[in-house]
C-alpha positions, 0 to 999 in steps of 0.5 A, a space after each residue: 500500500 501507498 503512503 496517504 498520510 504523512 504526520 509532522 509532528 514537532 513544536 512551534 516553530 520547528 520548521 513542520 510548515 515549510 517542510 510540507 510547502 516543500 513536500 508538496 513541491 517533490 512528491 509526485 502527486 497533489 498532496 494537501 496540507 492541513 496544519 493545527 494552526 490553520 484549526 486555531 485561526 478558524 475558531 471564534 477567539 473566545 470559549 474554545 478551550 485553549 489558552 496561551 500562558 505568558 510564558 509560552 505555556 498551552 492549556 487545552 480544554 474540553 471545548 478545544 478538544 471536542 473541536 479538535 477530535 471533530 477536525 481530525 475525523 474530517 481530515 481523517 475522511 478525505 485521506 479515506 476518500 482517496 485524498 493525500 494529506 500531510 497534517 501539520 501539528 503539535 503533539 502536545 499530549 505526546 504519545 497521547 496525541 499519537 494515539 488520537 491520531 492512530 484511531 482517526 487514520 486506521 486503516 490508512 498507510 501513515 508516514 509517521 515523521 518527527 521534525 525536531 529542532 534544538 530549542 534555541 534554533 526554534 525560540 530564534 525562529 520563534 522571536 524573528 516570526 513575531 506572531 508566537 508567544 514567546 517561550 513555546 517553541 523552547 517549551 515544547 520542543 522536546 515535550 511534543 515528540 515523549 513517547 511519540 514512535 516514528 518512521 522518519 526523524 529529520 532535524 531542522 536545526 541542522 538541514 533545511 526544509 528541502 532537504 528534509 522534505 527530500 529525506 521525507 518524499 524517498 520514504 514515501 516513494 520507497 515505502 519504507 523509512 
């Protein structure tokens, strides 16, 4: 079976957008990306059950959950429709989060890939994007891959985006990391 779904899972500002621009700008066939941001920027500003700490702190609510479990079922249903899809997102419940995913995409061939970034890398990106509150990409940079289990590791601190989407796209091609 082909890769349907790839999963970049790393912290804020790790590099996991530009690595899925670049994926599908080399991987054969349309892939679309779906990104956890994208699903934040859609939701009303209050009430949703996520707040961001001064201090770059996340804390998920129900509310944002339920919202969140519902975006997953319906990206879930169009890999199932035949779309490829590369899902950009933050697993900030760790193996947790892995697992939500695992249940939405049974039954679809999943390229599990963790894009890691040395937390300094990432809290420059962080403070050069201004759009992020300070002290989330050092906060979870480590705390989003625990327990986590991949077929691919690529380190953005150390390759740029090209060259991970390339180490990314010959696994898909092969079928094997």
């Amino acid at each position: 079976m082909a890769t349907q779904v790839i999963v970049l899972n790393g912290g804020s500002s790790a590099g996991k957008s530009g690595i899925a621009r670049c994926l599908q700008a080399v991987l054969p066939d349309p892939w679309l990306t779906f990104g956890v941001d994208s699903l934040i920027e859609a939701m009303p500003g209050e009430g949703v059950g996520i707040e961001f700490a001064a201090d770059g702190g996340v804390e998920i609510g129900p509310a944002f959950t339920a919202l969140e479990a519902a975006w997953a079922r319906g990206i879930a249903a169009m890999a199932h429709s035949g779309a490829r899809l590369i899902i950009d997102d933050v697993f900030l419940g760790g193996a947790a989060t892995q697992e939500r995913w695992r249940r939405v995409l049974d039954g679809l061939d999943v390229l599990w890939v963790g894009v890691r970034c040395e937390a300094a890398v990432a809290a420059g990106r962080e403070i050069a994007r201004g759009d992020r509150v300070r002290g989330m990409a050092e906060q979870q940079a480590e705390l989003v891959h625990r327990g986590v289990v991949y077929d691919v590791e690529v380190d953005t601190a150390h390759a740029e985006s090209l060259e991970c989407a390339r180490t990314i796209a010959k696994a898909v091609v092969s079928g094997s990391p």
